[in-house]
Residue frames as qw, qx, qy, qz and C-alpha x, y, z in Angstrom:
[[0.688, 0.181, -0.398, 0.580, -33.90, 8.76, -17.81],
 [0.107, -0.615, -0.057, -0.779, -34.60, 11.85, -15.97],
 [0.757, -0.313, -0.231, -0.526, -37.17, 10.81, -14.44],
 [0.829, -0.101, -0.463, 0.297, -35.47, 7.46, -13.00],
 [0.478, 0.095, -0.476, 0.732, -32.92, 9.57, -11.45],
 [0.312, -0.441, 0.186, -0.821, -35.39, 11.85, -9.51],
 [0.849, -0.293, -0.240, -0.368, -37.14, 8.92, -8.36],
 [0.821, 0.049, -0.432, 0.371, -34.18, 7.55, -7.22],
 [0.180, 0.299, -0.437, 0.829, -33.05, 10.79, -5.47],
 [0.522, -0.453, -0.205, -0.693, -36.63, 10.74, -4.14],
 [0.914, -0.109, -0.348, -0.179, -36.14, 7.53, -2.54],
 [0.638, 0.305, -0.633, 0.314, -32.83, 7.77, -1.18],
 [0.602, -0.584, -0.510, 0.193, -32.75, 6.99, 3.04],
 [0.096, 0.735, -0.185, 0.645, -31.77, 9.80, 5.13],
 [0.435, -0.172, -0.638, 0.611, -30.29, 9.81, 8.49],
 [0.358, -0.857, -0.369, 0.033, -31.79, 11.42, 11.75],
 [0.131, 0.825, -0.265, 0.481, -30.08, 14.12, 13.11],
 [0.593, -0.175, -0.726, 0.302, -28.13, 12.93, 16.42],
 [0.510, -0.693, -0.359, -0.360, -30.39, 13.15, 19.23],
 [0.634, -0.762, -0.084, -0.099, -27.88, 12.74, 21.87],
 [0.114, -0.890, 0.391, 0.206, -24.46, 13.88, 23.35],
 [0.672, -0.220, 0.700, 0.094, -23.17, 10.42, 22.95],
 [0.682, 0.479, 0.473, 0.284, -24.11, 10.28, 19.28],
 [0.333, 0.936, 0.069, 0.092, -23.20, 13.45, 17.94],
 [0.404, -0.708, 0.566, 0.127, -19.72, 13.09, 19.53],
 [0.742, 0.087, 0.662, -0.063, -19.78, 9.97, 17.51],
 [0.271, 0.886, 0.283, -0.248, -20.70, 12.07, 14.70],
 [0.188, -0.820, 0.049, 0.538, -18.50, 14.49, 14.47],
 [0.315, -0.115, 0.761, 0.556, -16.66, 13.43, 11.22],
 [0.176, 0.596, 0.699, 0.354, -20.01, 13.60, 9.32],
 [0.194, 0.758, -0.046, -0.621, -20.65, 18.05, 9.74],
 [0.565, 0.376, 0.448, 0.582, -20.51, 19.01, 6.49],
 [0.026, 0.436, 0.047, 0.898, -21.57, 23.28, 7.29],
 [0.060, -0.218, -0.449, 0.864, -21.88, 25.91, 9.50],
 [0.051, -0.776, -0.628, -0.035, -25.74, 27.00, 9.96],
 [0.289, -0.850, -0.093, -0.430, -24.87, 29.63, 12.50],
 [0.501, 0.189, -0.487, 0.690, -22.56, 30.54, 15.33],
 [0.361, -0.849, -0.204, -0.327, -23.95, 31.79, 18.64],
 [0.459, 0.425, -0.381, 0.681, -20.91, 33.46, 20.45],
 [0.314, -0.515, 0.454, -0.656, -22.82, 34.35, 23.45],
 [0.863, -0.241, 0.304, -0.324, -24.33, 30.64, 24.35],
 [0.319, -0.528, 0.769, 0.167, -20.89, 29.18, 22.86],
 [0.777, 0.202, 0.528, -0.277, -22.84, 27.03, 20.20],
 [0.100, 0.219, -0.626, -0.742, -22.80, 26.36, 16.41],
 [0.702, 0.396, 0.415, -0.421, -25.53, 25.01, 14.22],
 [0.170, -0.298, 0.863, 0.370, -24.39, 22.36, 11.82],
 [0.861, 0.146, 0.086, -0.480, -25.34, 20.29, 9.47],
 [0.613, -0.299, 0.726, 0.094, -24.88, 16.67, 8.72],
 [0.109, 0.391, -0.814, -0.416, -23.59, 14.37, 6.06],
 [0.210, -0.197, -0.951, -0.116, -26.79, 12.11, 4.90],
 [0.000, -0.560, -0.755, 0.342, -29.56, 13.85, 6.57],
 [0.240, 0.866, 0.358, 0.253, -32.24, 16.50, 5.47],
 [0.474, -0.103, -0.205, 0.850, -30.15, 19.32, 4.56],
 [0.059, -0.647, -0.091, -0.754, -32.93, 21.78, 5.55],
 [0.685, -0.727, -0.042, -0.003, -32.49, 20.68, 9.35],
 [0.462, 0.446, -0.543, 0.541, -29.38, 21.73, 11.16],
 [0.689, -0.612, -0.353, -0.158, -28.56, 21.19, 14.86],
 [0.030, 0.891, -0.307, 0.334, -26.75, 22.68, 17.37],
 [0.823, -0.078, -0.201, 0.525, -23.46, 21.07, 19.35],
 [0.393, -0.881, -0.041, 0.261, -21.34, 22.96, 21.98],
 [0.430, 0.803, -0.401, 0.099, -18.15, 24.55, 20.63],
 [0.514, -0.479, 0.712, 0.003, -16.47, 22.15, 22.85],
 [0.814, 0.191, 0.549, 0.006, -17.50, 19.51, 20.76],
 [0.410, 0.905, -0.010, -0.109, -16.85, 21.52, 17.76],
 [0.203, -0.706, 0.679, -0.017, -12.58, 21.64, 19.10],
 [0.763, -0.180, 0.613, -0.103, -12.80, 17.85, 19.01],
 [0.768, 0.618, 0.045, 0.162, -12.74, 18.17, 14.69],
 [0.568, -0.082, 0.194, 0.796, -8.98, 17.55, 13.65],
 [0.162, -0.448, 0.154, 0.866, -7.71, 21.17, 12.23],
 [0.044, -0.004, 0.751, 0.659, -8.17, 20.19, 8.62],
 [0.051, -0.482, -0.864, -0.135, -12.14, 19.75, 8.98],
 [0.002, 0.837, 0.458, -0.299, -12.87, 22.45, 11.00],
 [0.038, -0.334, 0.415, 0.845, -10.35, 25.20, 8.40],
 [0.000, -0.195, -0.895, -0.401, -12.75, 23.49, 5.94],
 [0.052, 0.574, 0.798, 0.176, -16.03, 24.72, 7.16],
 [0.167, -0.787, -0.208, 0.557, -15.14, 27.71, 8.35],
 [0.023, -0.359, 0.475, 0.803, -13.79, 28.62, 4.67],
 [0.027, -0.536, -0.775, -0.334, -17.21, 27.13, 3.18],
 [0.048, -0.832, -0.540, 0.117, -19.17, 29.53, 5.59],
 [0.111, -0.546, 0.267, 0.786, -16.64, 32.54, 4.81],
 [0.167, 0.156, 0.737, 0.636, -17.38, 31.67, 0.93],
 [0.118, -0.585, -0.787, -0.160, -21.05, 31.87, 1.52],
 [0.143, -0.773, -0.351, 0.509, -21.27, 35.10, 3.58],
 [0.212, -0.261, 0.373, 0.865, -18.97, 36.43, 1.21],
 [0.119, -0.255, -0.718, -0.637, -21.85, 35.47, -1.97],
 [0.084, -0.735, -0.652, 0.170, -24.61, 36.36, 0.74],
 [0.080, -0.744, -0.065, 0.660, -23.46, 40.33, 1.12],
 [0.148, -0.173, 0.621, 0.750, -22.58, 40.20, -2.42],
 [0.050, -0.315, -0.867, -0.383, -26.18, 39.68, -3.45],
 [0.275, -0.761, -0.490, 0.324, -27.77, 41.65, -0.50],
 [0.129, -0.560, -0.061, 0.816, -25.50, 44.99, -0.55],
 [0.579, 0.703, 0.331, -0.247, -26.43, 47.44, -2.64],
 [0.848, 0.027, 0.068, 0.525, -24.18, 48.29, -5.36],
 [0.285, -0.417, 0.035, 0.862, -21.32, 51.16, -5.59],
 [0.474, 0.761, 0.008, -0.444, -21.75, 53.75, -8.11],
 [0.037, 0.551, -0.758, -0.346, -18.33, 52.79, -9.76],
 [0.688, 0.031, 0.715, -0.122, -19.98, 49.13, -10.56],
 [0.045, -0.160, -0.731, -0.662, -20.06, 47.64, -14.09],
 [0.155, -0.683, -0.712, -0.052, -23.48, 48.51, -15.19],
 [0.198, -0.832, -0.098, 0.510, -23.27, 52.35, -13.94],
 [0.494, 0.817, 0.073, 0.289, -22.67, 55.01, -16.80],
 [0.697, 0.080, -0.144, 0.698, -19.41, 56.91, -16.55],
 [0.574, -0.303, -0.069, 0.757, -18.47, 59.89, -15.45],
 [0.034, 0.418, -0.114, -0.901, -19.89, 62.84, -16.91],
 [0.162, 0.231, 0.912, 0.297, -22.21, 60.69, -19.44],
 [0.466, 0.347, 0.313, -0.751, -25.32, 61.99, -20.51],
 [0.550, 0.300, 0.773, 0.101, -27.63, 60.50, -23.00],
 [0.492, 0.792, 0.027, -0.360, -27.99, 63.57, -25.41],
 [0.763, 0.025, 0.460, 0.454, -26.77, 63.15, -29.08]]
């Protein structure tokens, strides 16, 4: 049973990424997340709905403006979620953390 379904997931087609302005404008409805934001060449890096999600491609923040409200709140609270669980996992932690002995503790008995 297992099995089947990997094969099946193995198998399923995958869109291309869109190659040109005309398609990705098309598009636009199918982002599903924010790669990346470059703030000085005005870009993002997205990825699409249906296509390998270890390629993402990049689209002008003009194009970006063109997603109703509701879509683009939406990924921008997915990629807030995710930085959030990225620095969580990266920083180190406080002293005060669970896991950290109290106050004045020592191990003699």
């Amino acid at each position: 049973m297992v099995q089947t379904i990997l094969k099946a997931r193995c198998y399923l087609p995958q869109k291309n990424l869109p190659h040109t302005d005309l398609e990705v404008r098309d598009r636009l409805s199918e982002i599903i997340g924010i790669a990346g934001i470059d703030y000085d060449k005005k870009t993002y890096d997205v990825y699409w709905q249906d296509c390998d999600p270890e390629h993402a491609s990049t689209i002008p923040m003009t194009y970006f403006d063109l997603l109703d409200a509701v879509h683009q709140n939406n990924l921008f609270e997915n990629l807030k979620m995710i930085r959030d669980a990225q620095k969580y996992l990266t920083d180190p932690p406080t002293t005060n953390e669970v896991g950290s002995p109290p106050e004045g503790y020592t191990d003699r008995q």
